[in-house]
N, C-alpha and C positions, 0 to 999 in steps of 0.2 A: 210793718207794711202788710197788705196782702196781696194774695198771688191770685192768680189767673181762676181759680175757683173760689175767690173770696175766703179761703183759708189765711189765719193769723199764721205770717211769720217771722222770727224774731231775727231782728237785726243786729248782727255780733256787734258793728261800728256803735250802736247806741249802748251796750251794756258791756262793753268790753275795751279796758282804757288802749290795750297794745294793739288789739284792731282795728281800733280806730288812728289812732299813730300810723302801724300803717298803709291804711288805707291812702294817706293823703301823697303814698305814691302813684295812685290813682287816679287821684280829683279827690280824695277828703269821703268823709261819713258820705253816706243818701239822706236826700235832706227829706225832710217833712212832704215837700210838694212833688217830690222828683216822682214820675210814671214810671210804676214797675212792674206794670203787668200787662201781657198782652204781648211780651216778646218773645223770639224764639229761643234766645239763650237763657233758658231755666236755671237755678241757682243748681241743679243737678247735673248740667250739661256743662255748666262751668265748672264745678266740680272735676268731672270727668278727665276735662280737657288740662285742667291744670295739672291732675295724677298724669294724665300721660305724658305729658311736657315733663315732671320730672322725672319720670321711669326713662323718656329717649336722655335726660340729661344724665342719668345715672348711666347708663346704657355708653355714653361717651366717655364718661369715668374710666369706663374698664377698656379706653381704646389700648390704651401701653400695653395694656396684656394682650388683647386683641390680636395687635401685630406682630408679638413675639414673646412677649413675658411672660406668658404659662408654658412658653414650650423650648426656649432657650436659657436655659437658667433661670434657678428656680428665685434665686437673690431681686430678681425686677420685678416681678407679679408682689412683692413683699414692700419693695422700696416704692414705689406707684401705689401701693393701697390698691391694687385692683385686683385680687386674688377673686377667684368662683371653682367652686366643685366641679360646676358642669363640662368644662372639656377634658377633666384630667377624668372622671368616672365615664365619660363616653368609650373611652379607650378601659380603662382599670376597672371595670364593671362588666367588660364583653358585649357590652354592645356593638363597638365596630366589629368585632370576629362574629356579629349576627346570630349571639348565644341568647336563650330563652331565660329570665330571669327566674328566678326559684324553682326553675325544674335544671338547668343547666349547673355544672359548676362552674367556677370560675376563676376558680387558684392561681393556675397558670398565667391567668393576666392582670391579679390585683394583688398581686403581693402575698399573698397568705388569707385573703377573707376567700371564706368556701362558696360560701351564695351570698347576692346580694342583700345589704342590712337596711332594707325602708321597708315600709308598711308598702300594701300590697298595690292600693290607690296610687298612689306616688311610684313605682315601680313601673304601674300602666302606663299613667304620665311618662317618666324617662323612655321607655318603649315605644311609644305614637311618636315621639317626638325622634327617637332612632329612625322610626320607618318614611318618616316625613323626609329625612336628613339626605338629600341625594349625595350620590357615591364621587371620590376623588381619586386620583392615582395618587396624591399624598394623602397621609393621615392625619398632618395638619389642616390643613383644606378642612376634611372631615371634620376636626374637633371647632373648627372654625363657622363651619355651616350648622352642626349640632348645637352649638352653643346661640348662636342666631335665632333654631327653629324654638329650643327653649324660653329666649325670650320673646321671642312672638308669642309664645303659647301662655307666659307668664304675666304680660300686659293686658291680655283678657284676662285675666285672673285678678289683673290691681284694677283692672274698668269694674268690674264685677263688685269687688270689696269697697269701693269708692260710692256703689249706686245704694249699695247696699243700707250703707253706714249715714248714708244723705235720707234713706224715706225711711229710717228706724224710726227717729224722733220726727215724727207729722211735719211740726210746725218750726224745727231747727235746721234744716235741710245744711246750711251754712258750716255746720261743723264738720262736715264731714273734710271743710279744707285744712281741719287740722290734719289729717289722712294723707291728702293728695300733697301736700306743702312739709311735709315730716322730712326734711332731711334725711333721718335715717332707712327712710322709705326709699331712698332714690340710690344709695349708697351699699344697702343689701339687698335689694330686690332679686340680684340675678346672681345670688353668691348658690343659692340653693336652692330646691324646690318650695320652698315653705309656702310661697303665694297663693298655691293649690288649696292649703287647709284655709289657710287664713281666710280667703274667700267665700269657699265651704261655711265658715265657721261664721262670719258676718252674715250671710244669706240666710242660715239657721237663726242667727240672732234675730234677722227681718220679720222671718216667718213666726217667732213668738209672739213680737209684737207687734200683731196681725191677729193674734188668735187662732193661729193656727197649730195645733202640737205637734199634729203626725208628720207636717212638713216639718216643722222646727227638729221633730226626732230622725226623720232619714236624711236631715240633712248635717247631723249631729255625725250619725254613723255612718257618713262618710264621710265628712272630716277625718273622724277616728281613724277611719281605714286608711288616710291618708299621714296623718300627724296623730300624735298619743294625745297632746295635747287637749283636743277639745271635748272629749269626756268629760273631764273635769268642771267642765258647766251644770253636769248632772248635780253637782253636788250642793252648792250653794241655792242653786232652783230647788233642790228639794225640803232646805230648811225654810227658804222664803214660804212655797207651797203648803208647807208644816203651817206657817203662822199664817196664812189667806185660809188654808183649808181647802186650797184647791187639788184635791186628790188627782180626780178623773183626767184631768190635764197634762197633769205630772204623769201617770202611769202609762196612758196614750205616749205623748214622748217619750220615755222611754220605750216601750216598747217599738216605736218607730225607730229608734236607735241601733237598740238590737237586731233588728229586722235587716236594716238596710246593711250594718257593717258584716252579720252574717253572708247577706248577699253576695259582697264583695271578697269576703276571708273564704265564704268554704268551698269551692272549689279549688282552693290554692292550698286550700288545707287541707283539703282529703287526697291530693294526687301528690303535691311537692308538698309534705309537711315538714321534711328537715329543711327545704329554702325559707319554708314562710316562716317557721319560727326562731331563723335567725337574729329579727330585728328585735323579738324581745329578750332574746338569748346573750346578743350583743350589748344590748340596753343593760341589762344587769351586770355581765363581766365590764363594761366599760370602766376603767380605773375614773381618776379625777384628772379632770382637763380643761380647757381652758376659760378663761371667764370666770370662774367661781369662787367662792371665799374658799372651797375648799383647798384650791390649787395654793394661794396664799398661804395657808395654813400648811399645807406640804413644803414650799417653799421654806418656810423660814424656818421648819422644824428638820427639815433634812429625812422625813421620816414619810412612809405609805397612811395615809389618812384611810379607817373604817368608815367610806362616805355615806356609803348602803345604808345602814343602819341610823346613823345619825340623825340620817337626810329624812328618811321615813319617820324617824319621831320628832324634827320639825316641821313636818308638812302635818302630822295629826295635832300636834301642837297649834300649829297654826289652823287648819280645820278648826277645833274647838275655838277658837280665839273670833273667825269666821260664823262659826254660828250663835257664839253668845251676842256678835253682835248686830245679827238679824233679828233676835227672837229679844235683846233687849232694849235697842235703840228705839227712840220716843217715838216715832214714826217707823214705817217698815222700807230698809234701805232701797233703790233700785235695783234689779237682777243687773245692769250695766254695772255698776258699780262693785256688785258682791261677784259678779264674774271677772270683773278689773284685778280683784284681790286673790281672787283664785289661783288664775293661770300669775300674777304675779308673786304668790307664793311658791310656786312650784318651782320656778323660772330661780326665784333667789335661791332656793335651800338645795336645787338640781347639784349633778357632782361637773357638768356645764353648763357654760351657759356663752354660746356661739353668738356671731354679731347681729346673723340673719335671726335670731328669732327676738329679738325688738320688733319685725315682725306680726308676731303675736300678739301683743300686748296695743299697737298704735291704736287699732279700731276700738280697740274696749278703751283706752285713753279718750279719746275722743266721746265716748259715749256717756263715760262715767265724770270725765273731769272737762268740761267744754269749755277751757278758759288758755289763753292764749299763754300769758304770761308763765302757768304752771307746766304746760306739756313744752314748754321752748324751753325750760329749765331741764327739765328731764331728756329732751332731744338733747341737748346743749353734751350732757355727759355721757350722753350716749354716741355723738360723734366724737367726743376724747377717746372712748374704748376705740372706736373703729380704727380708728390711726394708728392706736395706741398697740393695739395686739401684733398689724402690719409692723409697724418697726419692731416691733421685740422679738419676732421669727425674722428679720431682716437680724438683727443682733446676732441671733444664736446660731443662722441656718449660714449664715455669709464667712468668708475667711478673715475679712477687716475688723468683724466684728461693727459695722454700722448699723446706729439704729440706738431701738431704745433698751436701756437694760434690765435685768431681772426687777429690782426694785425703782423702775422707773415703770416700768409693768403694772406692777402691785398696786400701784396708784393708780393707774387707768382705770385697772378693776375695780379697785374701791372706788371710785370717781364714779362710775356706771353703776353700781351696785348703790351705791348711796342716792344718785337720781331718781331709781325706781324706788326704793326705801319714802322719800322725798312723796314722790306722787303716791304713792299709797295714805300718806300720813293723811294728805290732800283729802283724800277720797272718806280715807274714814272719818274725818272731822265732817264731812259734808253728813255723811250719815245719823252720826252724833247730832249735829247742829242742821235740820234741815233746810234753814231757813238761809245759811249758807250756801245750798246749793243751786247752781244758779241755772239750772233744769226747771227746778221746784218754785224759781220765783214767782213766774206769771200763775200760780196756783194749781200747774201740772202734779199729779201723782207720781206715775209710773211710765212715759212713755214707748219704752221699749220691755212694760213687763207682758204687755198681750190681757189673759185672763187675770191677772194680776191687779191692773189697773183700775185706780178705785174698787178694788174688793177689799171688804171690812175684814179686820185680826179676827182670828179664831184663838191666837194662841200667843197670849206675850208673858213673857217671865216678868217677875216682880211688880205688875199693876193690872189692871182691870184692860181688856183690849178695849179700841177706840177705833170708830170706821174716821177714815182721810177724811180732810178739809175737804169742802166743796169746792168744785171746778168755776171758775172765772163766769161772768154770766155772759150766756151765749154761746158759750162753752158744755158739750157732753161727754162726759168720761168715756174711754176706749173701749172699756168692759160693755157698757150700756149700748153703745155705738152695733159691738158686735153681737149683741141679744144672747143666745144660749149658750155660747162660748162661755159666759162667765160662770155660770152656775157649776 
């Protein structure tokens, strides 16, 4: 169909057998003749509305705790699945005692952590969100209202990643209701800050494929400053870059990267440098914990797993694995795609891997694999883990013992861990076979590569490079579109 500026855009109901299933809770597909353009509810605005419908339905999820289950026994917040960080750190972080983060200590009221462990971004977050928080004569109340102001502040964070993820790809806007419709979207959203980066991190993604680098880099580096996580797009963009040739791009980014997270890091580092550099202090002693193959592997061995180590030569492993198959796949992969593999390399081979950071991964899902049936497979086991972690701390933390057991656990894990294993495979076959990918059918390059986009190989292993198939006719490559950007 097209839209209101006579822009092609593709209709999930006609290329996608589960969207169109259903759809027909709706009224069925859009048919041929049906008028679609001209109205005020834009395929972006429905987007929007549908993210927020399930964030306020997740938001109900955690009523049980809400009313008493984070803060009268700890066994309910477990057995309700509706556990969140954020009121038990309101109080065990010093925020209600109105302590300054990284320059304050804060021993005395979290148990043994000296200064707070987030990146500095996310700290400011938890802080505006203290100072927002009006005051109660109980402390309930307080962790009650705190938790409140957090998800207010966290629902423009999912409007944000929603808009974001909808005008990456021009002519796909539609996907992005794999985003707003993610179950596990609705389920973690407010277990912990991460909606901060993630948004960060989609808006940066925007701004690439846009052509625009210096925004795509400060919006990189804050990310960073907020989650470690999104760094790690440097990496895969720069083998892609290697095989375009797009230097100037690449280095611009970057250095908008480093620009911006210094921004954010070095006054916190030059005055509180023992607070600021707890979180990566922490990050390295962190033993192996929950989520992870490694915890499994500590499990049934009875024994402390070297995760450190390990972890680090499958993530270079995987690196290599990563860019042999930029520089030798037929075609040159999408940066959606080789950034989907990234952060989910990191995510599997981490020594955790928490519920909230699915998370991370939905938007690049959505970008890299657009197809209903694949990311509902992958959501599918990754609402198993969710439940699944809640009862097995319902198991071990309760006196009945209720819930699920140690090796009732292990399967969750591997059930969640095998999903995203699952969509990867997805994603690298798409790569491999581009003709599979159903971005690439209507004759699209690269939509969310920015300068990327229809730029000819400079550099391919094992064959002579070869510039991209032409664009559809009537159709003009992104690259072209943005004139000097590509060069």
């Amino acid at each position: 169909m097209r839209s209101v500026r006579g822009e092609r855009v593709v209709r999930p109901t006609e290329e996608d057998e589960v969207a169109a299933a259903g759809s027909e809770l709706i009224g069925g597909p859009v048919g041929r003749r049906a008028l679609v353009g001209g109205h005020p509810m834009t395929p972006v605005r429905i987007v929007v509305l549908c993210a927020l419908g399930l964030f306020a339905l997740g938001m109900v999820q955690k009523l049980p705790c809400y009313d008493g289950g984070w803060f009268f026994g700890a066994g309910a917040q477990y057995t309700h699945a509706c556990y969140s960080d954020i009121p038990h750190l309101y109080t065990g972080r010093g925020f209600a005692a109105g302590l300054t983060p990284y320059f304050d200590r804060i021993s005395e009221v979290s148990g043994g952590m000296e200064f707070l462990e987030y990146p500095v971004l996310t700290g400011l977050f938890m802080q505006v969100a203290a100072w927002l928080t009006p005051g109660f004569a109980e402390t309930v109340a307080e962790q009650q209202a705190y938790w409140l102001v957090n998800a207010g502040m966290l629902m423009a964070c999912a409007a944000i990643m929603v808009v974001c993820v909808a005008r990456t790809h021009r002519h796909r806007p539609w996907d992005a209701l794999l985003v707003a419709l993610a179950p596990a979207f609705a389920l973690t959203a407010t277990i912990n800050w991460d909606l901060l980066a993630v948004a960060l991190t989609a808006a940066a993604v925007l701004a690439w494929s846009r052509g625009r680098p210096v925004a795509f880099g400060v919006l990189l580096g804050l990310a960073t400053a907020a989650k470690l996580y999104p760094v790690l797009l440097l990496m895969p963009l720069f083998v892609l870059c290697l095989r375009a040739g797009r230097w100037r791009a690449y280095l611009t980014a970057v250095a908008g990267a480093v620009g911006a997270w210094l921004a954010v890091n070095l006054p916190v580092m030059l005055f509180a440098f023992d607070g600021w550099s707890k979180f990566y202090t922490f990050s390295q002693e962190r033993g192996v914990d929950f989520g992870s193959f490694w915890l499994i592997i500590s499990q049934r061995t009875d024994g402390q797993v070297e995760a450190n180590l390990f972890a680090i030569l499958l993530v270079l492993l995987g690196c290599t694995a990563i860019g042999a198959l930029v520089l030798c796949a037929p075609r040159r992969p999408r940066f959606a795609q080789v950034a989907f593999l990234m952060v989910a390399l990191f995510i599997l081979t981490n020594k955790v891997y928490s519920p909230q950071y699915v998370l991370w991964l939905i938007p690049l899902a959505a970008l890299a694999r657009p197809r209903w049936r694949d990311v509902l497979i992958w959501q599918a086991c990754e609402v198993v883990y969710f439940f699944g972690i809640w009862l097995y701390l319902a198991y071990t933390t309760g006196e009945e013992q209720q819930g699920l057991p140690t090796e009732g656990y292990q399967v969750a894990i591997a059930v969640h861990l095998l999903g995203t294993l699952y969509l990867c495979a997805v994603v690298v076959r798409d790569a491999l076979y581009p003709e599979r990918d159903p971005v690439r059918r209507d004759g699209s390059d690269d939509p969310s590569g920015g300068v990327l986009d229809g730029a000819p190989d400079r550099l391919v292993l094992g064959r002579p490079p070869a510039a991209p198939s032409e664009p559809p006719a009537g159709e003009t490559r992104h690259a072209v579109r943005w004139g000097t950007t590509s060069r």
